[in-house]
C-alpha positions, -999 to +999 in steps of 0.1 A: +000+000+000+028+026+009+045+017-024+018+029-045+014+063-029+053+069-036+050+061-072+023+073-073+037+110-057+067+105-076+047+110-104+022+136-096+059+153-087+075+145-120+043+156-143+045+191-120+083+195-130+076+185-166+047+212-170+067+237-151+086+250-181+117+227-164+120+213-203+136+237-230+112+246-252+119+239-288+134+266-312+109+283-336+125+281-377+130+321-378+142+335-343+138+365-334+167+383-314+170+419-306+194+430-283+212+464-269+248+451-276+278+460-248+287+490-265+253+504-267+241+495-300+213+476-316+216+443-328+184+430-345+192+393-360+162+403-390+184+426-401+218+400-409+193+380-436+216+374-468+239+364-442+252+336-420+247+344-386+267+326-356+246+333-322+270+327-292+262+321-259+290+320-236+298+337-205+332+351-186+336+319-162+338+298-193+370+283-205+358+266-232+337+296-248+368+322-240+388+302-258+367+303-288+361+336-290+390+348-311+383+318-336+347+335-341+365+366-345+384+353-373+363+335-393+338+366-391+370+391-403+377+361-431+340+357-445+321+386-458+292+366-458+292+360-422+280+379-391+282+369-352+267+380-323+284+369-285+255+364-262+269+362-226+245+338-203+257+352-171+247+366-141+276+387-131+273+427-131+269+441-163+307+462-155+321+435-148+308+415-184+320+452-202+353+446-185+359+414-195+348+420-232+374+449-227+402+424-219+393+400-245+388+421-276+365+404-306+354+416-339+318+412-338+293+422-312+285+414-275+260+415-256+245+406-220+214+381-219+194+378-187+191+340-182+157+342-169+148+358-199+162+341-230+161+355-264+125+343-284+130+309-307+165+300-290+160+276-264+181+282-228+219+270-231+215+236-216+257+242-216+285+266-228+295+275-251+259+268-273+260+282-306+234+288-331+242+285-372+218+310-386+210+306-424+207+332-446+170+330-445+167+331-410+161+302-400+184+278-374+209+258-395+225+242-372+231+243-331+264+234-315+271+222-282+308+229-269+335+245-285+332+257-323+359+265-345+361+269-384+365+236-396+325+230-380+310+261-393+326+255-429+311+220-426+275+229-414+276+257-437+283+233-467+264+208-453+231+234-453+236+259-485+215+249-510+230+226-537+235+235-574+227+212-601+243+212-633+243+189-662+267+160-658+272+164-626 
């Protein structure tokens, strides 16, 4: 008898935690992120279409996403075609993010997300670094848990750009 009424609580408990928005909810095909970047200006992700866009969360405690940073800042400076925004998924005072961003220098836009808000369509960093491949057309390409670096974005982006067909081939 005592059995059934802790499965059966357990259960009642899990359902609760499962309809509590515990679960991250499923990114929409066309995101929608606008954001007051670290140095004042706007970033509106509508804006980048005709572009590949990498969205980076990261944050300043992170090894792993510090260390990516200048390989996003170089394959930004090396592709015309390609845009990045650094989202930081942190908590810490916003001086203190400005700082940082100060000490570690990157060619393309920062900005601080509030983690209890998290940009529309993009679901909450389960870990960082998470990265977001935007297509051209705005939609999600392709999402990257842990460190990026070019060899992975020149592969999604081949992997996702439509394919020409010519005769013979």
């Amino acid at each position: 008898m005592f059995g059934r009424s802790v499965r059966a609580g357990l259960a009642v408990l899990l359902l609760a935690c499962c309809a509590s928005g515990m679960a991250a909810a499923p990114a929409v095909s066309r995101p929608a992120l606008v954001v007051t970047t670290l140095d004042g200006n706007k970033f509106d992700l509508a804006s980048e279409r005709g572009k590949w866009v990498i969205v980076n969360f990261w944050a300043t405690w992170c090894s792993p996403c510090i260390a990516e940073m200048p390989a996003i800042s170089k394959y930004v400076i090396a592709r015309k075609n390609v845009a990045a925004i650094g989202l930081a998924w942190d908590r810490s005072a916003r001086s203190d993010v400005v700082a940082f961003a100060k000490a570690h220098p990157v060619r393309y836009p920062l900005a601080q997300i509030d983690p209890d808000h998290p940009p529309m369509g993009l679901p909450a960093p389960a870990a960082l670094p998470t990265t977001y491949l935007i297509a051209p057309d705005g939609t999600v390409a392709k999402q990257f848990l842990g460190p990026i670096d070019a060899q992975k974005l020149d592969a999604a982006i081949a992997g996702s750009a439509p394919r020409a067909t010519t005769a013979g081939h």
